[in-house]
N, C-alpha and C positions, 0 to 999 in steps of 0.2 A: 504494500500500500504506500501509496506516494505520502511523504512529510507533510506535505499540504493539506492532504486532505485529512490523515492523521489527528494533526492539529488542531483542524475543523470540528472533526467529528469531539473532541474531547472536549474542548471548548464548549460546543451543544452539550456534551453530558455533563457538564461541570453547573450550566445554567438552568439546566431541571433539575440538575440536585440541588443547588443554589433557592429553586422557587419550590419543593419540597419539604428543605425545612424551613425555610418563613412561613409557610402551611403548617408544617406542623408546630412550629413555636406561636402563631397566632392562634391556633386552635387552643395549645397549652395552657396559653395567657387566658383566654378565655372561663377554660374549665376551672385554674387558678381562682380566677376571681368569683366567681359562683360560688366553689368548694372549698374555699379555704379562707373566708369570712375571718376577718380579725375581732378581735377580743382583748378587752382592759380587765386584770384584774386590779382592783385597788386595794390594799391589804393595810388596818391600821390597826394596834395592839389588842384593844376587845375591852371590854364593858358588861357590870355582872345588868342582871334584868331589871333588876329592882333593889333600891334602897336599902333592903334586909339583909339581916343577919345571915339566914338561908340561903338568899343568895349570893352576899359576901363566898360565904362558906363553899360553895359551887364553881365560883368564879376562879375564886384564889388556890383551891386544891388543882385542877385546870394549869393555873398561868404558876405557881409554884412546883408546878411537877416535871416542867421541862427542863427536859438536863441543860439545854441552851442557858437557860438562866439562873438556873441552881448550880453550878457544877464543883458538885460533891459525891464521892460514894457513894449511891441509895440508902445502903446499910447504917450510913451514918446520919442523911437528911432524911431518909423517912422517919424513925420517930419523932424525931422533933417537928417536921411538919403537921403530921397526923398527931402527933400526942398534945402539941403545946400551940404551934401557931392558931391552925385549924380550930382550936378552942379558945381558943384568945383573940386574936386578931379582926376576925368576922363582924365581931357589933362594934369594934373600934373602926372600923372602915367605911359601917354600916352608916353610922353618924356623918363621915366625912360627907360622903356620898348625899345625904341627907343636904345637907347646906347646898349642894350646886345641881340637884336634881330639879329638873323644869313638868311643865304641861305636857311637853311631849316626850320626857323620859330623858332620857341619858344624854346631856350635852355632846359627847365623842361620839354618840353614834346616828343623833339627828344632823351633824354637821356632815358626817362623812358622807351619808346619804343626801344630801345637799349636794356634798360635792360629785358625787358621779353623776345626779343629773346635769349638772351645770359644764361638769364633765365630757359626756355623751352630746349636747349641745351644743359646746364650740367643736366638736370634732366633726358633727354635721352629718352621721352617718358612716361618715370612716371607718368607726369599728364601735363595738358593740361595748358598755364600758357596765361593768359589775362592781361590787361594793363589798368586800369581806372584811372583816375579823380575824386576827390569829388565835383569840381565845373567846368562847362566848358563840354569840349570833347574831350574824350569820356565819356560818363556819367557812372556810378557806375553798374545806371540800364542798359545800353548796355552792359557793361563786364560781368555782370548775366546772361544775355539770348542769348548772345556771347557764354557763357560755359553751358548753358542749349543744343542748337545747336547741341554740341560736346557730350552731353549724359552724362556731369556731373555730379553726382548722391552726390558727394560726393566736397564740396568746402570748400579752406583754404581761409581767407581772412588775407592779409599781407597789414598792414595799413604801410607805407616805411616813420613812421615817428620812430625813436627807443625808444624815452623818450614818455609815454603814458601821453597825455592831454585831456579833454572834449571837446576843442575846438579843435582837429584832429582826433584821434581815435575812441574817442565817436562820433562826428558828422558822420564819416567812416560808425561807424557801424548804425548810424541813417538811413542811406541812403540801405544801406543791408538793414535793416529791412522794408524800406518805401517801395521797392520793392519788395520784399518776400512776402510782404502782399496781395498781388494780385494773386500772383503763385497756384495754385491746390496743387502740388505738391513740398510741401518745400522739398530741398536736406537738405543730414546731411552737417552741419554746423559747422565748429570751425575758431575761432575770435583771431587771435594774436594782442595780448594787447601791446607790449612793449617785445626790444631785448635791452635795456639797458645795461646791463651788462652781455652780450652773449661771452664766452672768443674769438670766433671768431671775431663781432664785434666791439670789445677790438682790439684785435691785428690787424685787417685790418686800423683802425685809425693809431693805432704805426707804421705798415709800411710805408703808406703814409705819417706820417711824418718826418719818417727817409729817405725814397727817395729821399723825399724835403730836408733837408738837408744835403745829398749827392749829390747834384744838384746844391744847390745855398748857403747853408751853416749856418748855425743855428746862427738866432738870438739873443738879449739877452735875451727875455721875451720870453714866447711859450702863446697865449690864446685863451683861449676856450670860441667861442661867439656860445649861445643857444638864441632861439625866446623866446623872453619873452611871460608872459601874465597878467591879470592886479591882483593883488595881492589879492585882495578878491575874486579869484580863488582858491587862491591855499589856503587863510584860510576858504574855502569852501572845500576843503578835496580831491583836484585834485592835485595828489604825483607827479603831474611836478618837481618839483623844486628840490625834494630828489634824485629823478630819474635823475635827470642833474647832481646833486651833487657826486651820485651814479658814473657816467660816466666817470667825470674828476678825480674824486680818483681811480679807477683802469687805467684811461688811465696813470695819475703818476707815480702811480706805475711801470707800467710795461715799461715807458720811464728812470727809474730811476731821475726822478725829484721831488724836492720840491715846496714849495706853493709859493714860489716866484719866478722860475722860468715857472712854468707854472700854471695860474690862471683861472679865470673862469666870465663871466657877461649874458648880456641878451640884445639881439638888439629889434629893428625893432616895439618901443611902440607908441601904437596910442590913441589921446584924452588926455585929461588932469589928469584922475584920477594916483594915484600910481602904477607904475609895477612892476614885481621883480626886485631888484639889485643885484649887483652895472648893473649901464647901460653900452651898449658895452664905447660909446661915450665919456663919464665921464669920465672910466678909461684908455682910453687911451689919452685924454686930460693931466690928474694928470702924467700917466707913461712918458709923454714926456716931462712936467714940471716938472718932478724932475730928468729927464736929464737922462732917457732909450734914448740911441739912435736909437734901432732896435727892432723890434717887427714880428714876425711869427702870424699870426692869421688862426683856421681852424674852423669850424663850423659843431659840430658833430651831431648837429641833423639833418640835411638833407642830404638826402639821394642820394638829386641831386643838381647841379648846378640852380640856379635861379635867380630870380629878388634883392633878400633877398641876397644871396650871393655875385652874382655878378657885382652888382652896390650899394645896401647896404654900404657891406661888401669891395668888393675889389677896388669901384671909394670913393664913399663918406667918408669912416670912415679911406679910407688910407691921405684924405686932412685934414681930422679930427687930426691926429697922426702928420702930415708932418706940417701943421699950429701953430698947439702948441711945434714945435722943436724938432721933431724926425725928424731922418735921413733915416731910412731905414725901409717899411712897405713891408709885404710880406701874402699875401693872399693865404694859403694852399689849392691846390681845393676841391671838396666833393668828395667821395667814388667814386660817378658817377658808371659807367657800365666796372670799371676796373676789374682785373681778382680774385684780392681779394677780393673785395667786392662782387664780385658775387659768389663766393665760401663760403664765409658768408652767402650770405641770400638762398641759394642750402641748408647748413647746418641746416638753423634756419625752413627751412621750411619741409624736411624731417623727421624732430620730430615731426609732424602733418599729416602727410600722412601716 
């Protein structure tokens, strides 16, 4: 066969294999998108049902039982959970809860649901956006087969904690996994780890606190109270602490502040061992002892209003400040289901979809 024609002819075979698969990749593309319908899970720590004792009791056996967040021998942390907290703890919580409990129940979990509609809304249909719990309800595993239902093929898991710890994100995605393990059919999977230093959720803090004081007026201290956890966590190779560190130095920056005017600690430590420092408690003990009269406080790791926030942070730690001879304590709220924040985590999650 002459070169010429040679050529020819393979040149033709090369341009119907050429228009074969565009055929079959546009068909692909197709079936893609029909059968492999995306999906939000939104994942935030959990909330017992009710104000009670009982339910204290239900919640906390639950969110004290994971080794994520325990991590001790069983043999050692089960009696004491079971013999003494479990019996103790419950009506003292109970009360907390009491103080910030609303008309429609649980502030962490009226908000979160808030936010997935508002959620699902700016995505416009994009993908299908569910609302879990890592302890409590709605469980991890109902918001999976929630978005299984809808022909999710394809799911983002947003753990709505920003600074990534073992004892939330990891637990998060323990709970994905303990679920998925039963499933036939695992969907494609991606896991956001931490939006710590997401320029979005950067500047959604800055606005909020500059609203705040446009509103009521800047303080003389600004501080930034993150959940602590107990320190041979974190020299156990869990980048909480950097990642918090992380947060407060671009949130300064882009406040134009110094490290004295706005600082940084760790609430909410439980048991006796070491947590991270400085504690919230401590430092605003010392700030009012050496005669700050006014202090702004917000709490950039949560993502919602809660127990920890709002009885924590805005009843208890403001008698804290007010008792050691401050004048003026000011509890900046969380992100919650504002229009910022929610334009934030729209942003953080379409770079996985």
């Amino acid at each position: 066969m002459a070169p010429e024609r040679s050529a020819g002819l393979f040149a033709q075979y090369c341009l119907h294999d050429k228009e074969r698969i565009l055929k079959y990749t546009s068909s692909t593309r197709a079936f893609d998108s029909a059968d492999r319908a995306a999906g939000i899970l939104m994942v935030n720590l959990g909330t017992p049902e009710a104000p009670s004792a009982s339910a204290l009791r239900a919640y906390l056996r639950e969110f004290l039982s994971d080794p994520r967040v325990v991590e001790q021998p069983r043999w050692l942390w089960w009696p004491i959970l079971h013999g003494v907290i479990l019996n103790i703890r419950p009506a003292r919580s109970a009360r907390a809860y009491q103080r910030i409990w609303t008309e429609q129940g649980s502030p962490l979990l009226t908000i979160s649901m808030s936010q997935g509609e508002k959620l699902a809304a700016l995505l416009g249909g994009q993908a299908h956006v569910q609302v879990a719990m890592r302890y409590g309800s709605p469980s991890v595993a109902h918001g999976l087969r929630a978005l299984r239902e809808k022909g999710c093929r394809r799911i983002v898991v947003l753990p709505l904690y920003p600074q990534y710890s073992a004892t939330t994100v990891g637990s998060t995605f323990d709970a994905v996994s303990e679920e998925l393990r039963a499933w036939r059919h695992v969907p494609e999977l991606t896991l956001i780890t931490d939006y710590y230093d997401h320029p979005q959720y950067i500047e959604a803090l800055a606005q909020s606190i500059e609203q705040h004081w446009q509103q009521h007026g800047r303080a003389e201290r600004l501080l930034c109270s993150f959940h602590g956890i107990p320190e041979r966590y974190a020299r156990a190779g869990d980048p909480y602490p950097q990642q918090c560190e992380r947060t407060t130095r671009l949130l300064r920056q882009r406040l134009g502040l110094d490290e004295d005017a706005l600082s940084m600690s760790y609430q909410s430590r439980f048991g006796r061992e070491p947590w991270l420092q400085p504690y919230t408690d401590h430092t605003l003990e010392q700030w009012a002892g050496a005669g700050v009269g006014s202090v702004d406080v917000i709490c950039p790791g949560f993502a919602a209003d809660c127990l920890e926030t709002l009885e924590e942070m805005a009843m208890e730690n403001r008698d804290v400040f007010l008792q050691a001879g401050g004048r003026e304590y000011r509890y900046i709220p969380a992100l919650n289901d504002s229009d910022i924040h929610m334009q934030a985590l729209q942003a953080i999650v379409q770079e996985y979809l």
